[in-house]
N, C-alpha and C positions, 0 to 999 in steps of 0.2 A: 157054228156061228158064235163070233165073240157077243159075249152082251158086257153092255158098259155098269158098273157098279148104280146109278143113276136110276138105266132100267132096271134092276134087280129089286133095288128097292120100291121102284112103284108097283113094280108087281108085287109085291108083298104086302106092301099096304093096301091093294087093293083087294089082297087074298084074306088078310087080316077083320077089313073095315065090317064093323058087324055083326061080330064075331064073341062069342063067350069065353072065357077063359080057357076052358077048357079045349073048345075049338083052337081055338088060337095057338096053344099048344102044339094039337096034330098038326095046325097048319105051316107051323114052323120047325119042326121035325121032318117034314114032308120036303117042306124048303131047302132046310140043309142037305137031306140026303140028294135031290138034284144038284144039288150046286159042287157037291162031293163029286157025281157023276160026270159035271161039264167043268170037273180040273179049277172050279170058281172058290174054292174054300179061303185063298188065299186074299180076296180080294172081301172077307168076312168084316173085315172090321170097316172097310168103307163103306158095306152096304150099311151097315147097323149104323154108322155115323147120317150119310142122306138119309135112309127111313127114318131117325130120329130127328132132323131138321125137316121132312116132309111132312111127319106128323104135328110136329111140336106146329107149325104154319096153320096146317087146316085145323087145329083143335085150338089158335091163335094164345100157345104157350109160349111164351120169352124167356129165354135161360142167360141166366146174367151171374157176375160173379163180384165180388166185392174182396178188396184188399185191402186190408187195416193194419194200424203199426200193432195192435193189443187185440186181444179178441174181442167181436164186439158183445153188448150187451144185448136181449133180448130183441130191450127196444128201440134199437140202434137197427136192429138187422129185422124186423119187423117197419120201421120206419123206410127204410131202405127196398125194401121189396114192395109197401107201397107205394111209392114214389116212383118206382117202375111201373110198377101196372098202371098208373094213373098218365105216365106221360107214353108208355106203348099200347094203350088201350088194351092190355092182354086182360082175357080169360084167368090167367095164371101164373105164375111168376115162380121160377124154379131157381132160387137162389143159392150160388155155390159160395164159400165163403174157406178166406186166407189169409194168413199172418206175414206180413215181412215187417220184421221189424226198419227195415233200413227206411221206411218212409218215415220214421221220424215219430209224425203224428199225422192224425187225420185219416184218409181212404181214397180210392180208387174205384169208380165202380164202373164194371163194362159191361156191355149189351148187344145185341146185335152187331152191327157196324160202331158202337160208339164209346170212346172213356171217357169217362168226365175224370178229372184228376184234382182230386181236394185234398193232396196230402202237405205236410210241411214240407217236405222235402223239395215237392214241384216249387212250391211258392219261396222256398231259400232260391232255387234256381232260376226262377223268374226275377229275382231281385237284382241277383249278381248280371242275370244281362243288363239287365233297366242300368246298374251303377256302371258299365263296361261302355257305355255309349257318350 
């Protein structure tokens, strides 16, 4: 029987939930060797992607990422990560953090479903329509 990467991972979070570290361990040693057995190894990195948005849900963790033209400063990126939890009510706030310089200035921050785009770059391009009209 196929299982979908979806159920894979609820089952493991389920196997997981409660569990000491060390359990946890066997428990997923134990996991892979089946999944090796039912030909599922292939489909490893999607379960580990849904277990991680299944969990990140019930433990109400938000993983967001921010894009800046420079790297930010401490408390740019401390500012940043609270201003997510505060508007996703999360628990905790797992912020990934990136440079492109082509944004000019300013940042980018995404989250779940959402960007907010505060870079220079957006707002040169928001002008040039405003002037095209």
């Amino acid at each position: 029987m196929k299982r979908s990467s979806k159920k894979y991972a609820e089952a493991l979070l389920d196997l997981t939930e409660g569990k000491s570290k060390k359990e946890i361990g066997d428990v997923i040693r134990e996991f892979v060797r089946v999944l090796a057995l039912n030909n599922g190894l292939s489909k490893a990195q999607e379960i580990i992607d849904e277990y991680e948005r299944m969990a990140d849900s019930k433990n109400n963790i938000v993983r967001a990422k921010v894009i800046s033209a420079k790297e930010l400063e401490n408390d740019s990126f401390n500012l940043v990560s609270h201003f997510i939890k505060e508007v996703t009510k999360a628990e905790e706030v797992v912020l990934e953090k990136e440079v492109k310089k082509e944004l000019i200035g300013g940042m980018v921050i995404k989250y779940k479903d959402k960007v907010l785009d505060f870079s220079l770059k957006n707002k040169v391009e928001e002008l040039k329509q405003i002037l095209k009209k």
